[in-house]
PDB file of N, H, CA, C and O in Angstrom:
ATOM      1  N   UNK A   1       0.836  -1.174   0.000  1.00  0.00           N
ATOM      2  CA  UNK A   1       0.000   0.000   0.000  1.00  0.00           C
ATOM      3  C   UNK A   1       0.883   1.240   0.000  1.00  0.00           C
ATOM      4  O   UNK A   1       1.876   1.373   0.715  1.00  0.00           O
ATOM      5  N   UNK A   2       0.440   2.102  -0.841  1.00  0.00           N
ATOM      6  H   UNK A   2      -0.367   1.993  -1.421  1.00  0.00           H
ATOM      7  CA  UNK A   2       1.186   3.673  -1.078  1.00  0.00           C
ATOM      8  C   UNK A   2       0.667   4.526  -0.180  1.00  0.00           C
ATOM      9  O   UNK A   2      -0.360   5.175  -0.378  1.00  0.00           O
ATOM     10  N   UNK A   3       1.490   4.571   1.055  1.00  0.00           N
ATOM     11  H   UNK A   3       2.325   4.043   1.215  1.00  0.00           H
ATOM     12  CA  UNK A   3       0.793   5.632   1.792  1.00  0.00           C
ATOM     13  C   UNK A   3       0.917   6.953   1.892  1.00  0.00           C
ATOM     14  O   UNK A   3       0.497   7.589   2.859  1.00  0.00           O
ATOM     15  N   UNK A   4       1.659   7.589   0.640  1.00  0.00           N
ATOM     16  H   UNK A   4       2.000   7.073  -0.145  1.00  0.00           H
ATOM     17  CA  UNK A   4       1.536   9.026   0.475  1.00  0.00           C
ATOM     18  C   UNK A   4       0.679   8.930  -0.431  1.00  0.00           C
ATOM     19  O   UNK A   4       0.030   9.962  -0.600  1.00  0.00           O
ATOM     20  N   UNK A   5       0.379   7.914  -1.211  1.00  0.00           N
ATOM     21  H   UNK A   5       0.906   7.076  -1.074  1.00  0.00           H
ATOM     22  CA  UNK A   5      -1.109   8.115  -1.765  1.00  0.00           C
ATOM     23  C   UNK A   5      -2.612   7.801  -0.923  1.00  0.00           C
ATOM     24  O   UNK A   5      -3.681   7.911  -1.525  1.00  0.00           O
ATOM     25  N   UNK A   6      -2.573   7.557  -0.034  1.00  0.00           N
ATOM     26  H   UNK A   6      -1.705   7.467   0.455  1.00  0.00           H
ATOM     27  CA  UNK A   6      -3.349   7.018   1.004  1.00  0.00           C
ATOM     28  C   UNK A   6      -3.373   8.324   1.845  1.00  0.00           C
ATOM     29  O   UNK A   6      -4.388   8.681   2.444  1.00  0.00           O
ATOM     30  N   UNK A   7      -2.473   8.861   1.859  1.00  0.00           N
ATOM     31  H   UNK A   7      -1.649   8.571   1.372  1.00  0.00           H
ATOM     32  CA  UNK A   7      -2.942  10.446   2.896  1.00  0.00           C
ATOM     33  C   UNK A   7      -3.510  11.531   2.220  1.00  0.00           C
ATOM     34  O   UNK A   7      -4.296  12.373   2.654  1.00  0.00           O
ATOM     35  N   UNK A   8      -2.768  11.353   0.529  1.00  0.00           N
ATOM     36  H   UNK A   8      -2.130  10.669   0.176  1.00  0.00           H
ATOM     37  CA  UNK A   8      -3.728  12.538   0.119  1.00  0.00           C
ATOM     38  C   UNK A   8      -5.294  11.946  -0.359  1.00  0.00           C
ATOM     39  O   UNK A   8      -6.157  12.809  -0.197  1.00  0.00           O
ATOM     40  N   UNK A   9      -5.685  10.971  -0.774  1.00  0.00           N
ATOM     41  H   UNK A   9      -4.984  10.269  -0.906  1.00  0.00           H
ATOM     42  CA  UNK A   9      -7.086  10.604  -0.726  1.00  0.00           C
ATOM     43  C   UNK A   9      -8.062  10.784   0.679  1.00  0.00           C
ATOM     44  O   UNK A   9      -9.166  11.326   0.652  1.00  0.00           O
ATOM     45  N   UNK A  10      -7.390  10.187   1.968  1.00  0.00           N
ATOM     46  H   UNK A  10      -6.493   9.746   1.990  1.00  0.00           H
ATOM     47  CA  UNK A  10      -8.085  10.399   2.923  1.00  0.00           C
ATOM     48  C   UNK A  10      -8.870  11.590   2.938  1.00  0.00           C
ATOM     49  O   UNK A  10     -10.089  11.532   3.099  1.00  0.00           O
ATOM     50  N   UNK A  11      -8.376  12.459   2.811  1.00  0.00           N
ATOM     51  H   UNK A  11      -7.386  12.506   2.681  1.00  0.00           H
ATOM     52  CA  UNK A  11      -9.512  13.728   3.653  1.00  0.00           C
ATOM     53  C   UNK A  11     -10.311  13.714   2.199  1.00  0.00           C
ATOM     54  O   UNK A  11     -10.044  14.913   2.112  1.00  0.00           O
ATOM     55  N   UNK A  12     -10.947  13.486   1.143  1.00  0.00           N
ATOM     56  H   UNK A  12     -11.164  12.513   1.214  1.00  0.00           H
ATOM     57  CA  UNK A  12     -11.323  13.452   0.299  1.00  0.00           C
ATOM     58  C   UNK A  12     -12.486  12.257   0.712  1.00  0.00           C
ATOM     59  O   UNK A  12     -13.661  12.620   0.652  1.00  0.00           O
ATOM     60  N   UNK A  13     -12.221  10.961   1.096  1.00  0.00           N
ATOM     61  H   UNK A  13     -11.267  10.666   1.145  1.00  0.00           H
ATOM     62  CA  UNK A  13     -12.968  10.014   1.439  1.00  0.00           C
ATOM     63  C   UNK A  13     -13.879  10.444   2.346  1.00  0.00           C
ATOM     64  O   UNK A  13     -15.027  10.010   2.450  1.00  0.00           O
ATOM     65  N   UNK A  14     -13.123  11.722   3.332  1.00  0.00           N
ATOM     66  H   UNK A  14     -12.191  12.074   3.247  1.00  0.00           H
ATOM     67  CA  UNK A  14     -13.935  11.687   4.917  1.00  0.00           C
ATOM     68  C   UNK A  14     -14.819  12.593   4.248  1.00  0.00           C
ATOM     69  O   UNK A  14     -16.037  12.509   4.404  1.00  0.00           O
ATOM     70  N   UNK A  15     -14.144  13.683   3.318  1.00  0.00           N
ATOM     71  H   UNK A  15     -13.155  13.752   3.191  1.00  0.00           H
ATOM     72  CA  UNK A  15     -15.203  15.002   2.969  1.00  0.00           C
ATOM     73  C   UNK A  15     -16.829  14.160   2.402  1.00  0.00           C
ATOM     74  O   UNK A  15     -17.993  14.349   2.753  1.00  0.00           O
ATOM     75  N   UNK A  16     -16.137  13.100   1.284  1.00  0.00           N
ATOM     76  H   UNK A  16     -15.191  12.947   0.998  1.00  0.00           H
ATOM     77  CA  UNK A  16     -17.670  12.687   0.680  1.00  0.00           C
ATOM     78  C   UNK A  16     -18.434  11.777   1.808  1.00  0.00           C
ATOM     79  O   UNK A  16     -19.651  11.602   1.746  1.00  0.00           O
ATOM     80  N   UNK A  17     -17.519  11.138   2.978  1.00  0.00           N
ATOM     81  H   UNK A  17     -16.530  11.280   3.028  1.00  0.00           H
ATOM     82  CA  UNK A  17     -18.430  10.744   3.945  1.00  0.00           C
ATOM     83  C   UNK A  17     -19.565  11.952   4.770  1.00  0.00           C
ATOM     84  O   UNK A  17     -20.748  11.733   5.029  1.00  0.00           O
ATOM     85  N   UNK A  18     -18.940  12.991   5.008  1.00  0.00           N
ATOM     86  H   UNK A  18     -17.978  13.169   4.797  1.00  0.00           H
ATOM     87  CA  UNK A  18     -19.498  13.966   5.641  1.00  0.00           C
ATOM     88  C   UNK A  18     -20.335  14.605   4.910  1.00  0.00           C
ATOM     89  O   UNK A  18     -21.109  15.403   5.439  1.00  0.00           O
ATOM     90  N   UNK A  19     -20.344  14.353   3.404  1.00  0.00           N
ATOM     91  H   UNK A  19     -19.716  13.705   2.975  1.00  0.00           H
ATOM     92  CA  UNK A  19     -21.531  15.214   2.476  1.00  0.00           C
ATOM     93  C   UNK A  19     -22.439  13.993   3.010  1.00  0.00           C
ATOM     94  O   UNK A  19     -23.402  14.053   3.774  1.00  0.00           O
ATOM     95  N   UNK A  20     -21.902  12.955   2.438  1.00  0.00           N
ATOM     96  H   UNK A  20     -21.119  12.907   1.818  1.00  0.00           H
ATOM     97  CA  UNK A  20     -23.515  11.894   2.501  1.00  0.00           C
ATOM     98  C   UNK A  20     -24.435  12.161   3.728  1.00  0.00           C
ATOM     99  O   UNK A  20     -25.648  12.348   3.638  1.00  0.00           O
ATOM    100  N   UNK A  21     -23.620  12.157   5.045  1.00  0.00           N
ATOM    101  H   UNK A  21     -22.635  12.005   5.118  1.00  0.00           H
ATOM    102  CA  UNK A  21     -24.330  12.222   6.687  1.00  0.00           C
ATOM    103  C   UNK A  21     -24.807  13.441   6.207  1.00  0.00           C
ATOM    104  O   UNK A  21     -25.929  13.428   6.715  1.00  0.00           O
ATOM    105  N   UNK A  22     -24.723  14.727   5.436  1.00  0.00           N
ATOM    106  H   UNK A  22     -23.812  14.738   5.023  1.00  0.00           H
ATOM    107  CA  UNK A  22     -25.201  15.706   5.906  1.00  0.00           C
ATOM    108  C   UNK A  22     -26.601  15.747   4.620  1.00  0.00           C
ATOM    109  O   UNK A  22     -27.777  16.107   4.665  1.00  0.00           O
ATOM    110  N   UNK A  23     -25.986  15.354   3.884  1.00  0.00           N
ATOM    111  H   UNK A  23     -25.031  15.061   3.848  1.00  0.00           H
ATOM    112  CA  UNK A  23     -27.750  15.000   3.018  1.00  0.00           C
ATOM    113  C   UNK A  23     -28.498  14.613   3.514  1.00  0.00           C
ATOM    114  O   UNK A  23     -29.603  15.051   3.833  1.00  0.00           O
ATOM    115  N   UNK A  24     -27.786  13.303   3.728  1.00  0.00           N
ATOM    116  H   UNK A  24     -26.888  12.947   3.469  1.00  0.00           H
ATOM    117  CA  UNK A  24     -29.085  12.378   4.734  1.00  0.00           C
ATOM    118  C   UNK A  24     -29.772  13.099   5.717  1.00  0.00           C
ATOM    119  O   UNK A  24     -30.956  13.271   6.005  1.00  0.00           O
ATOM    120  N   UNK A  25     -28.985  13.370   6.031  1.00  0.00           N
ATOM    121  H   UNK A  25     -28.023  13.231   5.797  1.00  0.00           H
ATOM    122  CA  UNK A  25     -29.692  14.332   7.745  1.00  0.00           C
ATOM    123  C   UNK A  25     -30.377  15.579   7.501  1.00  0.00           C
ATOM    124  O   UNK A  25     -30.860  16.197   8.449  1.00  0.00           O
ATOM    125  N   UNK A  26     -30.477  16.071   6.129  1.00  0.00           N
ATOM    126  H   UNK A  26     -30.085  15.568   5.358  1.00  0.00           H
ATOM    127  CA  UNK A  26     -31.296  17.464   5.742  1.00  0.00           C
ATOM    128  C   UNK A  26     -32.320  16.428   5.137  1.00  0.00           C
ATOM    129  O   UNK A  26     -33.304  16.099   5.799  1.00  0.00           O
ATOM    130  N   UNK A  27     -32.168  16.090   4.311  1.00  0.00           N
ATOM    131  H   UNK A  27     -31.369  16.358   3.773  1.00  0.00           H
ATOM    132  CA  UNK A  27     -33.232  14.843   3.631  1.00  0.00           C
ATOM    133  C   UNK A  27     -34.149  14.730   4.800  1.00  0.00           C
ATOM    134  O   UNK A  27     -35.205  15.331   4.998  1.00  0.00           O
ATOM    135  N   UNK A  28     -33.470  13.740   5.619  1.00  0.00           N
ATOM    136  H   UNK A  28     -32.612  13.252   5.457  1.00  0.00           H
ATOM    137  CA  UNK A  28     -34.815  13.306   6.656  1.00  0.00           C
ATOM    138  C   UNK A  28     -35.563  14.377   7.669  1.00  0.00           C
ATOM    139  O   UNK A  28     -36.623  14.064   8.210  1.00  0.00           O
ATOM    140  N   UNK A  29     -34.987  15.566   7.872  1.00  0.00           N
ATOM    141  H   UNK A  29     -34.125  15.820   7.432  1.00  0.00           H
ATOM    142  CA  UNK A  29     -35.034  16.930   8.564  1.00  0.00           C
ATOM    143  C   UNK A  29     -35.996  17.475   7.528  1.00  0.00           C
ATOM    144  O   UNK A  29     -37.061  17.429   8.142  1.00  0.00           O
ATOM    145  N   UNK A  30     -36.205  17.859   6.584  1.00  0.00           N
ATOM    146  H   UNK A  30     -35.339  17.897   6.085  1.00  0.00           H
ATOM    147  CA  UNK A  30     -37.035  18.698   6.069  1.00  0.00           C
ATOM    148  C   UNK A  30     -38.131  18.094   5.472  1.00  0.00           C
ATOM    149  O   UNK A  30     -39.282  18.482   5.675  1.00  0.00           O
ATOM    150  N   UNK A  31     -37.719  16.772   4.437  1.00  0.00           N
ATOM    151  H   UNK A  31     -36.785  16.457   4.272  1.00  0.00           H
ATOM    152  CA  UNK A  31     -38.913  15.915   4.394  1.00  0.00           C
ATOM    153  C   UNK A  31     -39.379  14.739   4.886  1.00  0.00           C
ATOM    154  O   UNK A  31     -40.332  14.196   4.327  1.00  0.00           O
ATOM    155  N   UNK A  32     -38.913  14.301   5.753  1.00  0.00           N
ATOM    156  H   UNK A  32     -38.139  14.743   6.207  1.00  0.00           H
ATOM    157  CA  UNK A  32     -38.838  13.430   6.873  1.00  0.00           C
ATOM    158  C   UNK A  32     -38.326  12.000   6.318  1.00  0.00           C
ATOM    159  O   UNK A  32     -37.417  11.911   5.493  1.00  0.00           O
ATOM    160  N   UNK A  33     -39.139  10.686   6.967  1.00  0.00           N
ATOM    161  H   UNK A  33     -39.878  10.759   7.637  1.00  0.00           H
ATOM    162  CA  UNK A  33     -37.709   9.652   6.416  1.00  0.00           C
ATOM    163  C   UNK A  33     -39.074   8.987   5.050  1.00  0.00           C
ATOM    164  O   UNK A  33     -40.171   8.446   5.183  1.00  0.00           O
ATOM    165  N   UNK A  34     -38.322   9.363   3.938  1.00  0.00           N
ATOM    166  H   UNK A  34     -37.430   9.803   3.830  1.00  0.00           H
ATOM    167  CA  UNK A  34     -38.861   9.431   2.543  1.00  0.00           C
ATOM    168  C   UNK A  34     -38.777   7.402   2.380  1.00  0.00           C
ATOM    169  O   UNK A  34     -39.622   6.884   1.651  1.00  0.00           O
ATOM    170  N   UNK A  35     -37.918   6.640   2.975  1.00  0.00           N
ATOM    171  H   UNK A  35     -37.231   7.061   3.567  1.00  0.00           H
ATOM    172  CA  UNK A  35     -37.419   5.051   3.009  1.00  0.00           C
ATOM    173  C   UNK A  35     -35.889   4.960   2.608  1.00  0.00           C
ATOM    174  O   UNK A  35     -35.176   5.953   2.752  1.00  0.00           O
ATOM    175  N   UNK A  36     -35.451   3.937   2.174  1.00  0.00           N
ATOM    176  H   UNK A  36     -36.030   3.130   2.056  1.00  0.00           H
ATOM    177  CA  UNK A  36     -34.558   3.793   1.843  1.00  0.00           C
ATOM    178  C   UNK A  36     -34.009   3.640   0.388  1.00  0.00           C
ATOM    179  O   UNK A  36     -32.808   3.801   0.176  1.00  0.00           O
ATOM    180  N   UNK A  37     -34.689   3.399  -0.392  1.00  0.00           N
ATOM    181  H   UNK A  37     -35.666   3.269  -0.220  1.00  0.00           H
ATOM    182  CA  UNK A  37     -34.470   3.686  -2.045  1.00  0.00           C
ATOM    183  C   UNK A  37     -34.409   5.096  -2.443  1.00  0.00           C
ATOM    184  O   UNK A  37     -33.781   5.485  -3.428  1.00  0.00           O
ATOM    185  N   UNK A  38     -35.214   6.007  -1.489  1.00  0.00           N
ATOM    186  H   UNK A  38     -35.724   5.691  -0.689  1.00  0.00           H
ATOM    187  CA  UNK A  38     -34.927   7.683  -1.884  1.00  0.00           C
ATOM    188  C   UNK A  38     -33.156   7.932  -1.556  1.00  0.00           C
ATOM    189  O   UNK A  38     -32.218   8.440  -2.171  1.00  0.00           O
ATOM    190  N   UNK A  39     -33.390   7.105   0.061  1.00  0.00           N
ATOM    191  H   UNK A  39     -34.152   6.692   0.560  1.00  0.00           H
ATOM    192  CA  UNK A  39     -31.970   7.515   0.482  1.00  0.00           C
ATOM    193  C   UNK A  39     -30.570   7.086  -0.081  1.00  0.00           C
ATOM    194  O   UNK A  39     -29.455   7.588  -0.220  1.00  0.00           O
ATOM    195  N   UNK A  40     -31.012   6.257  -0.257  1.00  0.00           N
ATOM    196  H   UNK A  40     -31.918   5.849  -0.145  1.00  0.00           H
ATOM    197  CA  UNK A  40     -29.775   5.683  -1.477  1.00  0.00           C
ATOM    198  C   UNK A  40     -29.686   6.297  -2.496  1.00  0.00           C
ATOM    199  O   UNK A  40     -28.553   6.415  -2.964  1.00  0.00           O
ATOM    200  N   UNK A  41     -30.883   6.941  -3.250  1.00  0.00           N
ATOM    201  H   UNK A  41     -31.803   6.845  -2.870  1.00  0.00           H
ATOM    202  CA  UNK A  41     -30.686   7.547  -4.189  1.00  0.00           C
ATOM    203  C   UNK A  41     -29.573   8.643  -4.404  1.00  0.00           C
ATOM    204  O   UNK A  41     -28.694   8.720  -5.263  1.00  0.00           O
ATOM    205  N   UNK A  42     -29.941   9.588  -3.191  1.00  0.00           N
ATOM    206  H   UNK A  42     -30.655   9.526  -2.493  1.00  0.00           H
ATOM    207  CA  UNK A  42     -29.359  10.706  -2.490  1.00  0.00           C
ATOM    208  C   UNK A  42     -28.145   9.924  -2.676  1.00  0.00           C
ATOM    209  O   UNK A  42     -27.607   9.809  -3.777  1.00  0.00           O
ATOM    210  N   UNK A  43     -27.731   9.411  -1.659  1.00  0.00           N
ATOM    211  H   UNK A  43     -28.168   9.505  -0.765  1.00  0.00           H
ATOM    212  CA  UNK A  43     -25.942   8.868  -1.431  1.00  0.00           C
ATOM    213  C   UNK A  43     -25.129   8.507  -2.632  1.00  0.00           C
ATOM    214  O   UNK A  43     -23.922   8.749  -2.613  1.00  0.00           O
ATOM    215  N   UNK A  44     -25.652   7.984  -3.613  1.00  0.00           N
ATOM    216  H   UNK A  44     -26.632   7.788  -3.629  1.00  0.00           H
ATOM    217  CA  UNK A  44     -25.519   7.694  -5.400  1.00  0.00           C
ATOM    218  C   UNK A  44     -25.160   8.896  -5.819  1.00  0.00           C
ATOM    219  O   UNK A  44     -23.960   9.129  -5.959  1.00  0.00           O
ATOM    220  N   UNK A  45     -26.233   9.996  -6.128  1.00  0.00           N
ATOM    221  H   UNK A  45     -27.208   9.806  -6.014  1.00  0.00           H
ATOM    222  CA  UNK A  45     -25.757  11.446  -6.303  1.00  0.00           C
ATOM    223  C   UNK A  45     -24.611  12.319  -5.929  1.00  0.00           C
ATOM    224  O   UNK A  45     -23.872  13.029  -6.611  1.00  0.00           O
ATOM    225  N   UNK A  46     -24.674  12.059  -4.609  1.00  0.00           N
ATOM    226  H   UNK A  46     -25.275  11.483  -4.055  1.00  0.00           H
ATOM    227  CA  UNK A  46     -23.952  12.613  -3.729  1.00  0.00           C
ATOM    228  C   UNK A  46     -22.534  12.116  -3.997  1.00  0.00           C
ATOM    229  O   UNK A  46     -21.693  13.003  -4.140  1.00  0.00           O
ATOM    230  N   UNK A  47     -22.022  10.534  -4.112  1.00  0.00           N
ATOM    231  H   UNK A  47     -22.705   9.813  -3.995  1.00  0.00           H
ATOM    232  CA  UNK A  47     -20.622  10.417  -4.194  1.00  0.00           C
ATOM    233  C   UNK A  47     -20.435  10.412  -5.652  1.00  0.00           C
ATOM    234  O   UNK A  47     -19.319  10.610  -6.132  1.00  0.00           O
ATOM    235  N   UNK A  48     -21.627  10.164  -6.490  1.00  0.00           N
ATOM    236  H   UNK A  48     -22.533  10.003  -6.100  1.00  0.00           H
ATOM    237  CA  UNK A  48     -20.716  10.506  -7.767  1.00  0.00           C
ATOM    238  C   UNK A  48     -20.729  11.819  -8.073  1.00  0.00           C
ATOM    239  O   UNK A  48     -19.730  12.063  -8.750  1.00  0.00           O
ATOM    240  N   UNK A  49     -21.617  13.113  -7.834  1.00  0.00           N
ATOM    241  H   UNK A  49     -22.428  12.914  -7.284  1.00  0.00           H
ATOM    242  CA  UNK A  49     -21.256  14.194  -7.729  1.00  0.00           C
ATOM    243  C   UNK A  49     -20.101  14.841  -7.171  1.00  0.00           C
ATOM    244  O   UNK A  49     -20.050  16.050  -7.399  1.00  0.00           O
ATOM    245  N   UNK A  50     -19.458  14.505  -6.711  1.00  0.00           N
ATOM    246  H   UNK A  50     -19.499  13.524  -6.526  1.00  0.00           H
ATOM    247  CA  UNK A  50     -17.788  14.712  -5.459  1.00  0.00           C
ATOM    248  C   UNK A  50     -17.227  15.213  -6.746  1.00  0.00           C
ATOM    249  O   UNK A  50     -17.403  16.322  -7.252  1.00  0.00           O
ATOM    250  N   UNK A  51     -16.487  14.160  -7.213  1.00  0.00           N
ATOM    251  H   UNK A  51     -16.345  13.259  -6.802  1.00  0.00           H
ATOM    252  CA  UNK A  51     -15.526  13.817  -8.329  1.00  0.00           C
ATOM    253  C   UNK A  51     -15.594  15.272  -9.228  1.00  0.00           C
ATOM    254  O   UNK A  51     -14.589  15.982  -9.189  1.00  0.00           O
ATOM    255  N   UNK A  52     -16.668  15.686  -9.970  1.00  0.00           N
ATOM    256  H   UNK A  52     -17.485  15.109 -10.002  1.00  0.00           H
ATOM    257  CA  UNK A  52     -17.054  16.855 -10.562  1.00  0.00           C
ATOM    258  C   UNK A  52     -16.637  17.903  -9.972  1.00  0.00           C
ATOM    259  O   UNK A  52     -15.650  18.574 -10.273  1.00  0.00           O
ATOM    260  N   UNK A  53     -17.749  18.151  -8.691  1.00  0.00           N
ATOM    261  H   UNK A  53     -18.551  17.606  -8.447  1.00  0.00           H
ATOM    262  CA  UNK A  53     -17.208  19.380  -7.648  1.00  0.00           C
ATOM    263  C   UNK A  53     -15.937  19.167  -7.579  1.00  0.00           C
ATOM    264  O   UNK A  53     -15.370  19.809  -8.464  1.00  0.00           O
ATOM    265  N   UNK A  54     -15.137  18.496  -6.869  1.00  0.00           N
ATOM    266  H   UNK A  54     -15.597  17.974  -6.151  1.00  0.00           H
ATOM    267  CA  UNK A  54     -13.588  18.984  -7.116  1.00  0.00           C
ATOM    268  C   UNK A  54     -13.030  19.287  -7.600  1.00  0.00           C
ATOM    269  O   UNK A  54     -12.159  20.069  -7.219  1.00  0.00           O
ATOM    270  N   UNK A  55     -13.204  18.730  -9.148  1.00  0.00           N
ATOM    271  H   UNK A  55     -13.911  18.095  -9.458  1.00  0.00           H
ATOM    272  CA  UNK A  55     -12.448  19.141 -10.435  1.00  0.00           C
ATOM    273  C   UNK A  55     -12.867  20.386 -10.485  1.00  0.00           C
ATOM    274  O   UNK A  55     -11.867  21.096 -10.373  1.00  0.00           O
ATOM    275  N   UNK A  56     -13.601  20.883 -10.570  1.00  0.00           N
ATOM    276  H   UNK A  56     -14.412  20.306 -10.662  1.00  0.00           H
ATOM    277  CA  UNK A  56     -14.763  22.343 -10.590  1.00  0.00           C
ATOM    278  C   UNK A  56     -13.675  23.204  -9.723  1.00  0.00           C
ATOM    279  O   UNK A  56     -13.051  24.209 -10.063  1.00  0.00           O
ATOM    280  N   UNK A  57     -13.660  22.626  -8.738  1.00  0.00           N
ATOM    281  H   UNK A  57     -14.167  21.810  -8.462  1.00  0.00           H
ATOM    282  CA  UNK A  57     -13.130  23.947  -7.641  1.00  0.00           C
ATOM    283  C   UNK A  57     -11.370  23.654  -7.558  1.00  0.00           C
ATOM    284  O   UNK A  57     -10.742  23.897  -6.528  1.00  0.00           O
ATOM    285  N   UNK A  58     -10.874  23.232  -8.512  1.00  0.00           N
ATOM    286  H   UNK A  58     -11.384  23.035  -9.349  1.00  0.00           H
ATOM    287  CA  UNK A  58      -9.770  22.868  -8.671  1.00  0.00           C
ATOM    288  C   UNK A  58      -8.910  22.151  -7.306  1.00  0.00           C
ATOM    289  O   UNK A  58      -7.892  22.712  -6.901  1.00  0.00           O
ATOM    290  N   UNK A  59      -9.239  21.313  -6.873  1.00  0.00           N
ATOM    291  H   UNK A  59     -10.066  20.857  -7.202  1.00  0.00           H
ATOM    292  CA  UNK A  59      -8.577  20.621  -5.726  1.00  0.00           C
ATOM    293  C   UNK A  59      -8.816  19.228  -5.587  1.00  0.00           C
ATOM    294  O   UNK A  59      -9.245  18.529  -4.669  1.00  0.00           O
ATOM    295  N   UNK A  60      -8.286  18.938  -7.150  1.00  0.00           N
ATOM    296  H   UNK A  60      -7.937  19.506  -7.896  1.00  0.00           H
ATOM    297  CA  UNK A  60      -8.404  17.093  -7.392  1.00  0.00           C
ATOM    298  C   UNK A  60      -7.190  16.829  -6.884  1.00  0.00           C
ATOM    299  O   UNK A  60      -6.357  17.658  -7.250  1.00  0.00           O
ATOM    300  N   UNK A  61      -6.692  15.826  -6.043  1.00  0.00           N
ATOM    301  H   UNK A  61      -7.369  15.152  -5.745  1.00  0.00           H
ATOM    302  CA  UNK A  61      -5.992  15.188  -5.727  1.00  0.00           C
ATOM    303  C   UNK A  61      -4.795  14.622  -7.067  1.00  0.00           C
ATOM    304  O   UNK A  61      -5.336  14.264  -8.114  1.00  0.00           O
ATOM    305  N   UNK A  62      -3.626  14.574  -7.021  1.00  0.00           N
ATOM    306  H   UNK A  62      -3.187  14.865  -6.171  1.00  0.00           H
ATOM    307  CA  UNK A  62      -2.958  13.189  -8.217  1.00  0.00           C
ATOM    308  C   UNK A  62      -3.190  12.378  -8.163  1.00  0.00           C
ATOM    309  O   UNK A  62      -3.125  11.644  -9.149  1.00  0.00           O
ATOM    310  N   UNK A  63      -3.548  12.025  -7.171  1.00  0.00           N
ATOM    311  H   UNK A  63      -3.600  12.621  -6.370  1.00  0.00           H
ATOM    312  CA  UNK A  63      -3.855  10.375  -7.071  1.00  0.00           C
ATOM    313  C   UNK A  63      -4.827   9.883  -8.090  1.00  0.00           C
ATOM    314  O   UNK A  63      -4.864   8.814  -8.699  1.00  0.00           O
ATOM    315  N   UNK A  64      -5.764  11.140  -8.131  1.00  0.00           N
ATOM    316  H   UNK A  64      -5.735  12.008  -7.636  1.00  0.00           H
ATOM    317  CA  UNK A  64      -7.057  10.311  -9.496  1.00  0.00           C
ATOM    318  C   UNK A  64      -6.400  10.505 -10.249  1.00  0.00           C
ATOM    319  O   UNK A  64      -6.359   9.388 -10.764  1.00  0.00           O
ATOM    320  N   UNK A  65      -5.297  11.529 -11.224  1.00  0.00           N
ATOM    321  H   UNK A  65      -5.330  12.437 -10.806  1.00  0.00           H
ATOM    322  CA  UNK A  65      -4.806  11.149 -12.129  1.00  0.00           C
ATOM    323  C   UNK A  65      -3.934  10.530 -12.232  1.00  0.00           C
ATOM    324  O   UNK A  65      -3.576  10.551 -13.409  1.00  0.00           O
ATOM    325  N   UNK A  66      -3.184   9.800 -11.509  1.00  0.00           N
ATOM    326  H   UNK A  66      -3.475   9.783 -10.552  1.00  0.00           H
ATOM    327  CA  UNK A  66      -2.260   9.105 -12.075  1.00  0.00           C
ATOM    328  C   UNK A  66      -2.328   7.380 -11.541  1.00  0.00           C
ATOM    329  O   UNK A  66      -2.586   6.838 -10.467  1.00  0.00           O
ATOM    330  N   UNK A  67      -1.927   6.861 -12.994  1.00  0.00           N
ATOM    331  H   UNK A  67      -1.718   7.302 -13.867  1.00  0.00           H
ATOM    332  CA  UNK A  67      -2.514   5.108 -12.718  1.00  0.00           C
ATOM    333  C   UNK A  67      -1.825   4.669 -11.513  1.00  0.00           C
ATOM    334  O   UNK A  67      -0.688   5.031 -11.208  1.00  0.00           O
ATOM    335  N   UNK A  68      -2.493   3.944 -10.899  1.00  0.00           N
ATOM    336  H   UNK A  68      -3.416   3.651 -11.146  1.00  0.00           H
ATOM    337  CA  UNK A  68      -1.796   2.957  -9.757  1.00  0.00           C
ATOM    338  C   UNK A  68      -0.872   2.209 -10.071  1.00  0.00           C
ATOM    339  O   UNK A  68      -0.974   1.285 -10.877  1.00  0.00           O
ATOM    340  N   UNK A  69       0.275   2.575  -9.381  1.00  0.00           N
ATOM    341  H   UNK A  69       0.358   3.326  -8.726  1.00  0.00           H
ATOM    342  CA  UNK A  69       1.665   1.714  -9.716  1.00  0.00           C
ATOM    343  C   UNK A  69       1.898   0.211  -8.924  1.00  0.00           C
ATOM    344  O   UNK A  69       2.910  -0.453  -9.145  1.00  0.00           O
TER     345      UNK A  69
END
């Protein structure tokens, strides 16, 4: 395992963990608990949306670009 590639992904992993908890938790807060196929839906959105936003706000990691050695 590459663990200078492993430190710069981390806070990237925790950020899209902390979007999902915080969808979820506005999700069920404003329209209450919709089940679990909405909520998944949400979490689907949510981590493949990441990838975009970063590139967007310029703070992609190398690690996505460059192949695993």
């Amino acid at each position: 395992m590459d663990w200078n590639r492993f430190t710069e992904l981390l806070p990237h992993y925790l950020a899209n963990l902390v979007l999902v908890v915080l969808a979820i938790t506005a999700l069920r807060r404003f329209a209450g608990d919709l089940g679990f196929v909405v909520e998944l839906g949400v979490v689907v959105v949510v981590v493949l949306a990441y990838p975009t936003i970063v590139r967007a706000l310029g703070v992609t990691p190398s690690a996505w670009d460059d192949p695993e050695e």
